[in-house]
mmJSON file of the N, C-alpha and C atoms, coordinates in Angstrom:
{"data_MODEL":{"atom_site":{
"group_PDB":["ATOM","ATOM","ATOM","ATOM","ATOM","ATOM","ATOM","ATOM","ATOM","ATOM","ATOM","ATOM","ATOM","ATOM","ATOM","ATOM","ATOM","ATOM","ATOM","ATOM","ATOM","ATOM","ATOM","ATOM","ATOM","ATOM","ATOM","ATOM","ATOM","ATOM","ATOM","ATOM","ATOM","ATOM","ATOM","ATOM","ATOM","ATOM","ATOM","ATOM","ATOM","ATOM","ATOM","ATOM","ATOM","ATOM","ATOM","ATOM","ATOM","ATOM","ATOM","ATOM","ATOM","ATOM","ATOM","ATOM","ATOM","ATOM","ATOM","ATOM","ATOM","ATOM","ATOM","ATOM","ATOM","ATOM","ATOM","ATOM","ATOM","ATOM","ATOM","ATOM","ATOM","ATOM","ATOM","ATOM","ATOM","ATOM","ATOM","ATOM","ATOM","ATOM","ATOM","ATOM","ATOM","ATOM","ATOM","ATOM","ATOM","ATOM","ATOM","ATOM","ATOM","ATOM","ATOM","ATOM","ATOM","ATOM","ATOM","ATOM","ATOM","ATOM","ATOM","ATOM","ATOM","ATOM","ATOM","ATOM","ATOM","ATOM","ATOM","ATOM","ATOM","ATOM","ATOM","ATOM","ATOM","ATOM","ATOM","ATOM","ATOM","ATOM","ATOM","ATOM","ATOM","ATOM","ATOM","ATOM","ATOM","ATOM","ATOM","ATOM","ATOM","ATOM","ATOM","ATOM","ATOM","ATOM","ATOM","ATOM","ATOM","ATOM","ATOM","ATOM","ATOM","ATOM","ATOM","ATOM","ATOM","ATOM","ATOM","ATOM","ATOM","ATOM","ATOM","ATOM","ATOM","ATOM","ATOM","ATOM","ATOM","ATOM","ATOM","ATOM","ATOM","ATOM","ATOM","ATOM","ATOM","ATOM","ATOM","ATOM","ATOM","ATOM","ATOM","ATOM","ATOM","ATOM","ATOM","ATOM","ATOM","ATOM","ATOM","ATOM","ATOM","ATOM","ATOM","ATOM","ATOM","ATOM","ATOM","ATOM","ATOM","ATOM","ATOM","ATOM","ATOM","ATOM","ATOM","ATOM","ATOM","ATOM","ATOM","ATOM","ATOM","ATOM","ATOM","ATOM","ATOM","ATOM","ATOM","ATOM","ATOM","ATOM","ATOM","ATOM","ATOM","ATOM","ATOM","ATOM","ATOM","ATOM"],
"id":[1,2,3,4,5,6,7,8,9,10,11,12,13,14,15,16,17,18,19,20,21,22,23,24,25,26,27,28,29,30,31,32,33,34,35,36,37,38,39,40,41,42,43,44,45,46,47,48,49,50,51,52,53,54,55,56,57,58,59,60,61,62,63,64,65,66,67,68,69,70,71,72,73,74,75,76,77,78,79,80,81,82,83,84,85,86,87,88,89,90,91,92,93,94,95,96,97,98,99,100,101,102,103,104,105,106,107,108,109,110,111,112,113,114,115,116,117,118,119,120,121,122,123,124,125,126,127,128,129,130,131,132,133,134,135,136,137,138,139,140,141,142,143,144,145,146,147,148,149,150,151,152,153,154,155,156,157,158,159,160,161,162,163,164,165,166,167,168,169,170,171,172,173,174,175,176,177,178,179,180,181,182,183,184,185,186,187,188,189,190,191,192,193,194,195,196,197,198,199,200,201,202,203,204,205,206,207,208,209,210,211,212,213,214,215,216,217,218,219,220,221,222],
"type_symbol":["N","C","C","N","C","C","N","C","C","N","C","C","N","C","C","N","C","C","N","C","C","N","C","C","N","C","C","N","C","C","N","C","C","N","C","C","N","C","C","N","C","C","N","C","C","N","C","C","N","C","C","N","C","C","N","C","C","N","C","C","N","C","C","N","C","C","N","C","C","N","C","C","N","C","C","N","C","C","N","C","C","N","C","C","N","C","C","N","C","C","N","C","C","N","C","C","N","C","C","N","C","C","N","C","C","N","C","C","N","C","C","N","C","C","N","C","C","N","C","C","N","C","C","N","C","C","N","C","C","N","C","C","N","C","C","N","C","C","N","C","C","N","C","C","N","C","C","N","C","C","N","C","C","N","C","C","N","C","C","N","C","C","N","C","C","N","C","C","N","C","C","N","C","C","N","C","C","N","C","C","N","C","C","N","C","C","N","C","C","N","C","C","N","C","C","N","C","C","N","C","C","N","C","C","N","C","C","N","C","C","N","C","C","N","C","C","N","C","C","N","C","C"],
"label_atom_id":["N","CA","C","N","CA","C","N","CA","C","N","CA","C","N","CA","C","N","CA","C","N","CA","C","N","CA","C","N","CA","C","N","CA","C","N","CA","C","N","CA","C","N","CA","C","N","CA","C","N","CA","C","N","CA","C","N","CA","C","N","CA","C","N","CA","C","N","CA","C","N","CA","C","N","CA","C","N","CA","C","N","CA","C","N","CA","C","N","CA","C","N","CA","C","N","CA","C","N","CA","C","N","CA","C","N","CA","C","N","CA","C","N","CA","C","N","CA","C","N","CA","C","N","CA","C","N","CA","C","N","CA","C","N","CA","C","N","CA","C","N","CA","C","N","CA","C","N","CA","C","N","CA","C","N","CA","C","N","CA","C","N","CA","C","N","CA","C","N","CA","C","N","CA","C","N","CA","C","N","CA","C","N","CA","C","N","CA","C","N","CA","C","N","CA","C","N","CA","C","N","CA","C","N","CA","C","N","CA","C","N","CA","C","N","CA","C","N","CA","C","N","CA","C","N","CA","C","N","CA","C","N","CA","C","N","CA","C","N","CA","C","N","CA","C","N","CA","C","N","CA","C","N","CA","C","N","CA","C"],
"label_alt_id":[null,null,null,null,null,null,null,null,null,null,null,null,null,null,null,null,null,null,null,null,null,null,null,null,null,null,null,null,null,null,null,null,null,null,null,null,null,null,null,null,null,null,null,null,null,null,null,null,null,null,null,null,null,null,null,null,null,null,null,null,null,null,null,null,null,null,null,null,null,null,null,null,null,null,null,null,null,null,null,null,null,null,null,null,null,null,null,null,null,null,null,null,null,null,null,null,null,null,null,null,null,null,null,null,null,null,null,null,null,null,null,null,null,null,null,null,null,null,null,null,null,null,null,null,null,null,null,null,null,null,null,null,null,null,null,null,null,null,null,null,null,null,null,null,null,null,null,null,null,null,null,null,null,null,null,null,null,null,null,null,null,null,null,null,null,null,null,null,null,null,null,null,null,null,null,null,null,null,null,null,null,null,null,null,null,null,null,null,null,null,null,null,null,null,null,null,null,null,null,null,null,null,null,null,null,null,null,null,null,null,null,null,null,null,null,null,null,null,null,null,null,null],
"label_comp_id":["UNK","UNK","UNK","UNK","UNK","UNK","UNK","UNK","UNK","UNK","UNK","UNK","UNK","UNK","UNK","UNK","UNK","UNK","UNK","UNK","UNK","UNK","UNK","UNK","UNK","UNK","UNK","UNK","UNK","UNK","UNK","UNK","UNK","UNK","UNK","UNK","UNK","UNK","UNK","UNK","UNK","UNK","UNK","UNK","UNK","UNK","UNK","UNK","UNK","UNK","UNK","UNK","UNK","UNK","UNK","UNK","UNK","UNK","UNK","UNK","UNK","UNK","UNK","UNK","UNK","UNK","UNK","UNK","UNK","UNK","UNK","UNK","UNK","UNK","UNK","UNK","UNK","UNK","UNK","UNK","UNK","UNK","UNK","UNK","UNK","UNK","UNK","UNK","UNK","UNK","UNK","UNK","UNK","UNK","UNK","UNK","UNK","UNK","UNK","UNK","UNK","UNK","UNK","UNK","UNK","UNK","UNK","UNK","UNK","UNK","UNK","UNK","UNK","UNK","UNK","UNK","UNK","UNK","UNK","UNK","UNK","UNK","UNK","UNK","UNK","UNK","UNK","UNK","UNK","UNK","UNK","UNK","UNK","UNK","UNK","UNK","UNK","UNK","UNK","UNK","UNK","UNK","UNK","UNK","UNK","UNK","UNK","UNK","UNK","UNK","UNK","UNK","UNK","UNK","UNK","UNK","UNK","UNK","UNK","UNK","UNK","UNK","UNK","UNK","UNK","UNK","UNK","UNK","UNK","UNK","UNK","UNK","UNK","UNK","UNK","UNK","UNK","UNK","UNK","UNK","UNK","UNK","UNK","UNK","UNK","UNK","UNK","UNK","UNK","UNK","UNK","UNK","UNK","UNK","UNK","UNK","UNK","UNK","UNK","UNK","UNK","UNK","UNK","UNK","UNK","UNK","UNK","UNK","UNK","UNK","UNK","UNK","UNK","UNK","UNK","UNK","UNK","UNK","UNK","UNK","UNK","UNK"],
"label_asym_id":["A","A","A","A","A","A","A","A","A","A","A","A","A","A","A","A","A","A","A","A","A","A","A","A","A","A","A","A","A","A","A","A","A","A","A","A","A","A","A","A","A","A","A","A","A","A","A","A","A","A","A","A","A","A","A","A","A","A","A","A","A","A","A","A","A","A","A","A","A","A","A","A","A","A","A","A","A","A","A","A","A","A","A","A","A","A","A","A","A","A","A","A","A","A","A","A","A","A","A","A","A","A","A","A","A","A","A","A","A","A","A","A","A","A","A","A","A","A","A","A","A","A","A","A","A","A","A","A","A","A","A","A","A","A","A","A","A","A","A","A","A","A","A","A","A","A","A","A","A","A","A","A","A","A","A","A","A","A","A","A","A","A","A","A","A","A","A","A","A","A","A","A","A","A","A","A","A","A","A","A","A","A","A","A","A","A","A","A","A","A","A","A","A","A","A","A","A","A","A","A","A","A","A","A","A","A","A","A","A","A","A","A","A","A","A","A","A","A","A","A","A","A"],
"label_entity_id":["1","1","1","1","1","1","1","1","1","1","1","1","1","1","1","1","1","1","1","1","1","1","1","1","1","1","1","1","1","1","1","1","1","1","1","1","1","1","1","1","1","1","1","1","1","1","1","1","1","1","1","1","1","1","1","1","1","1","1","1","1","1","1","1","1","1","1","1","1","1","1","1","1","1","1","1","1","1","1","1","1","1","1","1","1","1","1","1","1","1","1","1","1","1","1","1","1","1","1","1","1","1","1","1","1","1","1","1","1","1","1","1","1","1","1","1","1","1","1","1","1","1","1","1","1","1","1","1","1","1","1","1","1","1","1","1","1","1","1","1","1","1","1","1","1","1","1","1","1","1","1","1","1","1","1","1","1","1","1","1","1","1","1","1","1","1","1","1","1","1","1","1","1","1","1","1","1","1","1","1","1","1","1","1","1","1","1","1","1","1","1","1","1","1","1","1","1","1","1","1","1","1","1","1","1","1","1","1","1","1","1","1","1","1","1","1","1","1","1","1","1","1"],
"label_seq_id":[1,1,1,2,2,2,3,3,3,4,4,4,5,5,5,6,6,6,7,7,7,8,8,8,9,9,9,10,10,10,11,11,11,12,12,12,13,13,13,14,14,14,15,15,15,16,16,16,17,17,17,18,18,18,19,19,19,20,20,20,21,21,21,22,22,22,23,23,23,24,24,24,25,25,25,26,26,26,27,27,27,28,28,28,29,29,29,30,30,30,31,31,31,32,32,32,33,33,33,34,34,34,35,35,35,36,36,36,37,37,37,38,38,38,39,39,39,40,40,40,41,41,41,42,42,42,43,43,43,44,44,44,45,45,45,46,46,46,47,47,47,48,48,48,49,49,49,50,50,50,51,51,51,52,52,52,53,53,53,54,54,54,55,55,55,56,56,56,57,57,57,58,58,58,59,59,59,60,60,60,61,61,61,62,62,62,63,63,63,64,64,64,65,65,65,66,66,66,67,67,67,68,68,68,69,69,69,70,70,70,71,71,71,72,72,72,73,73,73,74,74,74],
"pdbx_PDB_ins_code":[null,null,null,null,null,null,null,null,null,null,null,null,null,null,null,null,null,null,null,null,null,null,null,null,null,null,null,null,null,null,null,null,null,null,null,null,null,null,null,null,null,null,null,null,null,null,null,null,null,null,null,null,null,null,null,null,null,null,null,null,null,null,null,null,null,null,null,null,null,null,null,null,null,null,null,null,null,null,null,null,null,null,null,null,null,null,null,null,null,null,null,null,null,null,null,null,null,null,null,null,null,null,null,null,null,null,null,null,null,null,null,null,null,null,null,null,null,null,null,null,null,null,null,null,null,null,null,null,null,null,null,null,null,null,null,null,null,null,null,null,null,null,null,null,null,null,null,null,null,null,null,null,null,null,null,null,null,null,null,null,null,null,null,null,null,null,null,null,null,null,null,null,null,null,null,null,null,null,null,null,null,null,null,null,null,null,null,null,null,null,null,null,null,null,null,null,null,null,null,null,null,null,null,null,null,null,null,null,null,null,null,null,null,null,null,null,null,null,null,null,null,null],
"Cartn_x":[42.089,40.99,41.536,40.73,41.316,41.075,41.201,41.193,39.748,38.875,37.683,37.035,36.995,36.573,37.098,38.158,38.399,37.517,37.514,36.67,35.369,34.673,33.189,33.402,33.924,33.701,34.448,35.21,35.431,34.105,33.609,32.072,30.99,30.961,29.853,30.033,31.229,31.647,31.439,30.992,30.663,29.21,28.334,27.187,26.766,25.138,24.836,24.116,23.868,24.125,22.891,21.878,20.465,20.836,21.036,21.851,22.77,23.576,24.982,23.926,23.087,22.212,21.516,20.553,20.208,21.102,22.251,23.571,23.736,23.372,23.95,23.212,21.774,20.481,20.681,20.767,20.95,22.115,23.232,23.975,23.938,23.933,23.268,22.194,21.695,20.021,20.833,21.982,22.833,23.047,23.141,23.581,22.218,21.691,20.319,20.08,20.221,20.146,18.53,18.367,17.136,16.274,15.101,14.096,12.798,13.443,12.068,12.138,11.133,11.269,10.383,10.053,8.588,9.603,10.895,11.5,11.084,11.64,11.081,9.976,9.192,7.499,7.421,7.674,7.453,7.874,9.232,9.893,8.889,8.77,7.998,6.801,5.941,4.344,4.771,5.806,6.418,6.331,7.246,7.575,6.369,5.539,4.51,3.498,3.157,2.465,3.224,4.472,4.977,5.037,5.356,5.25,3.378,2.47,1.385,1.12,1.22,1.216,1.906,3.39,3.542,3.032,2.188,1.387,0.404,-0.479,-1.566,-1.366,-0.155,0.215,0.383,0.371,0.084,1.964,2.765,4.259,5.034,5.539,6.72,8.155,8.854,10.408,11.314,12.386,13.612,14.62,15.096,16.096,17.465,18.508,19.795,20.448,20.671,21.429,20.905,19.484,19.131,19.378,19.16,19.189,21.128,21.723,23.432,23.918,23.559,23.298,23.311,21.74,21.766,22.667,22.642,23.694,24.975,25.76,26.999,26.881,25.857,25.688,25.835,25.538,25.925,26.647],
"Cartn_y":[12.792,11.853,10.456,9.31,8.53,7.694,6.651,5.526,4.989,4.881,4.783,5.435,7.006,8.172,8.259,7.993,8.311,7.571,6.118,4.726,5.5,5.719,6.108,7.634,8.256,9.382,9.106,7.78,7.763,7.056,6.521,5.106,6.872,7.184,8.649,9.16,9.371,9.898,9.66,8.075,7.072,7.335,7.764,7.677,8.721,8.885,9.727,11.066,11.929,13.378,13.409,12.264,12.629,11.57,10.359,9.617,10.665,11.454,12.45,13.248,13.768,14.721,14.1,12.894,12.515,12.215,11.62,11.31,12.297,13.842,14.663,15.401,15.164,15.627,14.551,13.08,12.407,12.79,13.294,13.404,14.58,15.642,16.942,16.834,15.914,15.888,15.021,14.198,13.484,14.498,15.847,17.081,17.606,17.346,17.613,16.536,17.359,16.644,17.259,17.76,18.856,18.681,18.285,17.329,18.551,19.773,20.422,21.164,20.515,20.83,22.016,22.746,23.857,24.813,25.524,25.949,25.676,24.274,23.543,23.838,23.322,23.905,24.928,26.128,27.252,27.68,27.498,27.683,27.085,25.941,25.373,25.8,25.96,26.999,28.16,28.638,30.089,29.867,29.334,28.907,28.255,27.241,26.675,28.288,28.982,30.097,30.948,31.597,32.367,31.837,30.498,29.441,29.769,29.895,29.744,31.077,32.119,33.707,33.891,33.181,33.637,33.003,31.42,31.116,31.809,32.907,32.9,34.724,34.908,36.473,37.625,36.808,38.053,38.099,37.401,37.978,38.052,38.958,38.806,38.327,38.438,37.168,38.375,38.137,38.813,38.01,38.74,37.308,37.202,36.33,36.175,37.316,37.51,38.859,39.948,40.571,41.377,41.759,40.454,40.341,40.407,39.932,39.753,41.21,41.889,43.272,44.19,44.289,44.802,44.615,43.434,43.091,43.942,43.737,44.185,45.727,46.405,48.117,48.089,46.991,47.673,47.545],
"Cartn_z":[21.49,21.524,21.773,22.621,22.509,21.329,21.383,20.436,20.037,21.227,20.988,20.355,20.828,20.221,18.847,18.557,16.793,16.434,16.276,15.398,15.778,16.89,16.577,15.796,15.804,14.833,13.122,13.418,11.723,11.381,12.012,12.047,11.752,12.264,12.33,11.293,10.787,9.272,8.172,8.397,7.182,7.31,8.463,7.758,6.38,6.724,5.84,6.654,5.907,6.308,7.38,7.188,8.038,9.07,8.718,10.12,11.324,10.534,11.693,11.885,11.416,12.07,13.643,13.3,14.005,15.628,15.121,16.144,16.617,15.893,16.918,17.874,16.849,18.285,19.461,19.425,20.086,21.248,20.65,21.443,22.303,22.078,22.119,23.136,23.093,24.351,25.634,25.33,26.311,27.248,26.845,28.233,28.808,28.44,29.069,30.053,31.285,32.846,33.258,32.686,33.222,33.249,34.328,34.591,34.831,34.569,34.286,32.91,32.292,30.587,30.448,31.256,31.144,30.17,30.055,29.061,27.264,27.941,26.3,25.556,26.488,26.539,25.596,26.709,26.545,24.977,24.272,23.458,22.377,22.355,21.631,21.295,22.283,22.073,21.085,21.776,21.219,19.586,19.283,17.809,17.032,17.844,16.74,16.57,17.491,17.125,16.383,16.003,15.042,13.863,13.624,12.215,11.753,12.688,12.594,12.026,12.729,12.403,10.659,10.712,9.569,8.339,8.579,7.453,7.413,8.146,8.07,7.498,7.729,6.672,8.288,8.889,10.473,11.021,10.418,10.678,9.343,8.966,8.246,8.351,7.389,7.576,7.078,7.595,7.107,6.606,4.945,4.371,5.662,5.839,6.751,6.187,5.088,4.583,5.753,5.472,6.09,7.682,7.964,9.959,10.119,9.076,9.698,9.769,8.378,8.113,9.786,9.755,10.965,12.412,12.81,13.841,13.363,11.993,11.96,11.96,11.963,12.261,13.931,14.281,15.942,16.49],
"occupancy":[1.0,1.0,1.0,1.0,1.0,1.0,1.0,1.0,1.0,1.0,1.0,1.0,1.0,1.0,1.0,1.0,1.0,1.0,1.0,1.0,1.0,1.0,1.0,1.0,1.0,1.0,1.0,1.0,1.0,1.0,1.0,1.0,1.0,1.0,1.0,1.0,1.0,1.0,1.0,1.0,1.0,1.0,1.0,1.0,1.0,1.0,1.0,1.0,1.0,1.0,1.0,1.0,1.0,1.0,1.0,1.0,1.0,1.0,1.0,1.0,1.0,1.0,1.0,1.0,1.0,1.0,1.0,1.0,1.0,1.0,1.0,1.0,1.0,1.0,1.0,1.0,1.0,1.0,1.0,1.0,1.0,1.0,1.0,1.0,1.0,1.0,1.0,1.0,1.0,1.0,1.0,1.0,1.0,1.0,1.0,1.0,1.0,1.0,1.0,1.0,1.0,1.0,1.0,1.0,1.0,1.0,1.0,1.0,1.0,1.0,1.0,1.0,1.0,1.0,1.0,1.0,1.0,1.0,1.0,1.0,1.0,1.0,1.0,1.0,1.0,1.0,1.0,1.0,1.0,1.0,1.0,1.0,1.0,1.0,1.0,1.0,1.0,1.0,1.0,1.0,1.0,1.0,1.0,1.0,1.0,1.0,1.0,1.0,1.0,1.0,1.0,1.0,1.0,1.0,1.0,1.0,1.0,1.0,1.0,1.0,1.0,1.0,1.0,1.0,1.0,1.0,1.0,1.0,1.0,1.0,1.0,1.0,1.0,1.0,1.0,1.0,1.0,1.0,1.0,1.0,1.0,1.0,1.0,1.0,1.0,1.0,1.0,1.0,1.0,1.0,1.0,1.0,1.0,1.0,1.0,1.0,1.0,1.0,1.0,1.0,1.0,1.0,1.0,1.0,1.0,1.0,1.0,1.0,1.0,1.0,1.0,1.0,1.0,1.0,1.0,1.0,1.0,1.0,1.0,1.0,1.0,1.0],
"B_iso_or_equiv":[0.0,0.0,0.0,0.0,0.0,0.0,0.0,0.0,0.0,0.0,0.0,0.0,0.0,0.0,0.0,0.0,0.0,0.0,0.0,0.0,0.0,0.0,0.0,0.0,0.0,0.0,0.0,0.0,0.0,0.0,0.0,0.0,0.0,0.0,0.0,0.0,0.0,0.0,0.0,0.0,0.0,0.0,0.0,0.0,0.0,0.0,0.0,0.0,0.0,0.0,0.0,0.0,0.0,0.0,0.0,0.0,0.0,0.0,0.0,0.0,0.0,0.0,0.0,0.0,0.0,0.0,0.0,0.0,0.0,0.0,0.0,0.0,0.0,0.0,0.0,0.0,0.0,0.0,0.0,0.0,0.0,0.0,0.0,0.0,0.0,0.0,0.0,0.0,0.0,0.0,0.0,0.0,0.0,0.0,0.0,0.0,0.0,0.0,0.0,0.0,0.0,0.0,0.0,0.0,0.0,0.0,0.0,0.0,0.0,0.0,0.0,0.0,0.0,0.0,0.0,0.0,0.0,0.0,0.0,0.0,0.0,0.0,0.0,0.0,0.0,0.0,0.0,0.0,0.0,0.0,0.0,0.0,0.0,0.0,0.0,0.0,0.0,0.0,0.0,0.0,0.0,0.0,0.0,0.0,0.0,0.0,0.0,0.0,0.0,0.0,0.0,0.0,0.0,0.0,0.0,0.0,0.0,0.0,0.0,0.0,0.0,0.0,0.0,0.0,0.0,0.0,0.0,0.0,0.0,0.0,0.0,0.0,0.0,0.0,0.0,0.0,0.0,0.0,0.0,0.0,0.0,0.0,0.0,0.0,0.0,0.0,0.0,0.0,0.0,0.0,0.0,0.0,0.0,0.0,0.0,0.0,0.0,0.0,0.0,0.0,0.0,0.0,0.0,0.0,0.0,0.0,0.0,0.0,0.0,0.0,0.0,0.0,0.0,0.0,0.0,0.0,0.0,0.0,0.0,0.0,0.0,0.0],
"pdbx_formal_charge":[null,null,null,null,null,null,null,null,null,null,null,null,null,null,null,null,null,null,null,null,null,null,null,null,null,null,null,null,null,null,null,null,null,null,null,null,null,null,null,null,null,null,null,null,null,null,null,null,null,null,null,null,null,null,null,null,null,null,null,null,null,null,null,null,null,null,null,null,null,null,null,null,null,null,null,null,null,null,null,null,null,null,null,null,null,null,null,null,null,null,null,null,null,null,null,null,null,null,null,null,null,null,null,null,null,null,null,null,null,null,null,null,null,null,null,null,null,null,null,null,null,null,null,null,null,null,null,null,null,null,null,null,null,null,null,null,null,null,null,null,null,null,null,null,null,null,null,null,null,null,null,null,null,null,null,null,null,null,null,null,null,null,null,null,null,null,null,null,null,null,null,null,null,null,null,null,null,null,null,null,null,null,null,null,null,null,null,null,null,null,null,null,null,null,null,null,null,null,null,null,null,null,null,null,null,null,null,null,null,null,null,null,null,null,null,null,null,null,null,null,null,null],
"auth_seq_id":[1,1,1,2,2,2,3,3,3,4,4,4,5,5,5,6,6,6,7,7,7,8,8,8,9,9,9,10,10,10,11,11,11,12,12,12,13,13,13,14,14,14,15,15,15,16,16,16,17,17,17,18,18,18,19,19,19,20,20,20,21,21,21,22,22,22,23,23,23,24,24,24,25,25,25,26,26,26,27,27,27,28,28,28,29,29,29,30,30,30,31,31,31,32,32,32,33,33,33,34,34,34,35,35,35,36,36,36,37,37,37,38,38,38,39,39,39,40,40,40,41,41,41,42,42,42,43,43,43,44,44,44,45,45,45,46,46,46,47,47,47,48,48,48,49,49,49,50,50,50,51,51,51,52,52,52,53,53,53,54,54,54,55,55,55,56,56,56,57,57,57,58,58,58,59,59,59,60,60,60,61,61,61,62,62,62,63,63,63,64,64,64,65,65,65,66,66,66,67,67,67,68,68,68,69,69,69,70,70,70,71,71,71,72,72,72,73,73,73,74,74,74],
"auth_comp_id":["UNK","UNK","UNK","UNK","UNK","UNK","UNK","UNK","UNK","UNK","UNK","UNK","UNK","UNK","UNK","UNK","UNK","UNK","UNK","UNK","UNK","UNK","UNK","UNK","UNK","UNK","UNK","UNK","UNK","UNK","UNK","UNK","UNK","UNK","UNK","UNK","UNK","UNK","UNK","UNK","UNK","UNK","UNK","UNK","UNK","UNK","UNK","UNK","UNK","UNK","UNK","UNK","UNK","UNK","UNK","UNK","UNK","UNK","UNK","UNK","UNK","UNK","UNK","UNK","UNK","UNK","UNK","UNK","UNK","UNK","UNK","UNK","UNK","UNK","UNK","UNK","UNK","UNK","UNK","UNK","UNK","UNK","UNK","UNK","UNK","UNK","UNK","UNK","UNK","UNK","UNK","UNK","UNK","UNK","UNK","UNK","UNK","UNK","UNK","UNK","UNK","UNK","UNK","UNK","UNK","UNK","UNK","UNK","UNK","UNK","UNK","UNK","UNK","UNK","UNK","UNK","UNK","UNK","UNK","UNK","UNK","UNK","UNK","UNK","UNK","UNK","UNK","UNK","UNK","UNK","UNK","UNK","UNK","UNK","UNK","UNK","UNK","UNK","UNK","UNK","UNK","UNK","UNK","UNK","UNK","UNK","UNK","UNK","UNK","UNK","UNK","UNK","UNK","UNK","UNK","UNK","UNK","UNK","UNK","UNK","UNK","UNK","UNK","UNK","UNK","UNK","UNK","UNK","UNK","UNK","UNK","UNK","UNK","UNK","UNK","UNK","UNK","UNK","UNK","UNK","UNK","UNK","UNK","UNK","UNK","UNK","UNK","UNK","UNK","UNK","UNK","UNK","UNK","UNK","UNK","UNK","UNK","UNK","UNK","UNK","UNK","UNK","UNK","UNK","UNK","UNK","UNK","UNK","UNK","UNK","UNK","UNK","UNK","UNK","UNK","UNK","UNK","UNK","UNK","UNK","UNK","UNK"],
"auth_asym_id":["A","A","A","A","A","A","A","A","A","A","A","A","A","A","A","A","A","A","A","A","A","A","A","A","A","A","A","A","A","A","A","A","A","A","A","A","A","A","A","A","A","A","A","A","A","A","A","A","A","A","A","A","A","A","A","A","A","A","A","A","A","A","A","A","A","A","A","A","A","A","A","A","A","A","A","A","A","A","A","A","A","A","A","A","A","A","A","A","A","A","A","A","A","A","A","A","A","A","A","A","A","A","A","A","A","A","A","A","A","A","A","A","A","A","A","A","A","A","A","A","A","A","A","A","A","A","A","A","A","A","A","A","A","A","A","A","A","A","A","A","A","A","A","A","A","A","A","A","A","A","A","A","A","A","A","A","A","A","A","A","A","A","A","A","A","A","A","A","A","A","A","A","A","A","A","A","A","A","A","A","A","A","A","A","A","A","A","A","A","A","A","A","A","A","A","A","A","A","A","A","A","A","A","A","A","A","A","A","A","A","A","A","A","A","A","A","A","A","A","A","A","A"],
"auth_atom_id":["N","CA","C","N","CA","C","N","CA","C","N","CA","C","N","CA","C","N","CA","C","N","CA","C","N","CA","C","N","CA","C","N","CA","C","N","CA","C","N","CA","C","N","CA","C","N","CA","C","N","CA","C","N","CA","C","N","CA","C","N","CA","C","N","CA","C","N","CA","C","N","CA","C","N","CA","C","N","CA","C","N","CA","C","N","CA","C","N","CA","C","N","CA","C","N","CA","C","N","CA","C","N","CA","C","N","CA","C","N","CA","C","N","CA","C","N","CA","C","N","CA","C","N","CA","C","N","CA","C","N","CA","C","N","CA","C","N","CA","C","N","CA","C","N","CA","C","N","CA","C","N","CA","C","N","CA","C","N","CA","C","N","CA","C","N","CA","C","N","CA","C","N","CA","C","N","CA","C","N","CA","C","N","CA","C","N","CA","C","N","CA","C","N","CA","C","N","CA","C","N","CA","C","N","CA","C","N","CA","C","N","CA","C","N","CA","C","N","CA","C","N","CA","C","N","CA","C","N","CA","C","N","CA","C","N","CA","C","N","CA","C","N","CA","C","N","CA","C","N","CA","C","N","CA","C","N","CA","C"],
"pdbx_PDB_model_num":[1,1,1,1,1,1,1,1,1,1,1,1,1,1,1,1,1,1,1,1,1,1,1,1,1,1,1,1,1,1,1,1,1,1,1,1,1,1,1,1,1,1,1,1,1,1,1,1,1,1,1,1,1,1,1,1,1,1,1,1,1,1,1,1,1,1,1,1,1,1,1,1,1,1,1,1,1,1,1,1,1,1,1,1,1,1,1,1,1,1,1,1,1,1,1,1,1,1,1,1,1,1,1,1,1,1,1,1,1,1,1,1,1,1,1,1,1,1,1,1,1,1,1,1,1,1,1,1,1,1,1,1,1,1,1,1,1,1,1,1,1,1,1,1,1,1,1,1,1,1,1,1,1,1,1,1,1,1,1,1,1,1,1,1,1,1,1,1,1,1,1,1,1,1,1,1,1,1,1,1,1,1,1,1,1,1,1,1,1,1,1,1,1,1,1,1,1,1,1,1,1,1,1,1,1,1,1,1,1,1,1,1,1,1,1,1,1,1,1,1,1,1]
}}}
């Protein structure tokens, strides 16, 4: 790393845990060149309707135990 890069990541280090969060969606959306967001979109519709389904009792949840579980059977 150079020199610059250390001081902003010792400076990033000092914040607080919801500040580095933020810094890193921020940074993270910096690679996003992609001027057609219909993905996004899409993903998004996707998810506000399953959040919606599962308040309303029409999906069920699986604990992380359960889902890592399965993956490691295959």
């Amino acid at each position: 790393m150079t020199a610059i890069t250390e001081r902003v990541l010792n400076d990033a280090l000092s914040l607080s845990p919801i500040e580095r969060a933020e810094l890193i969606q921020r940074l993270f959306q910096s690679f996003d060149v992609s001027k057609d967001n219909h993905i996004d979109t899409a993903w998004t519709e996707e998810v506000d309707s399953r959040v919606e389904a599962y308040g309303k009792g029409l999906l069920t949840a699986s604990s992380a135990e359960d889902v890592l579980a399965r993956i490691n059977r295959r």
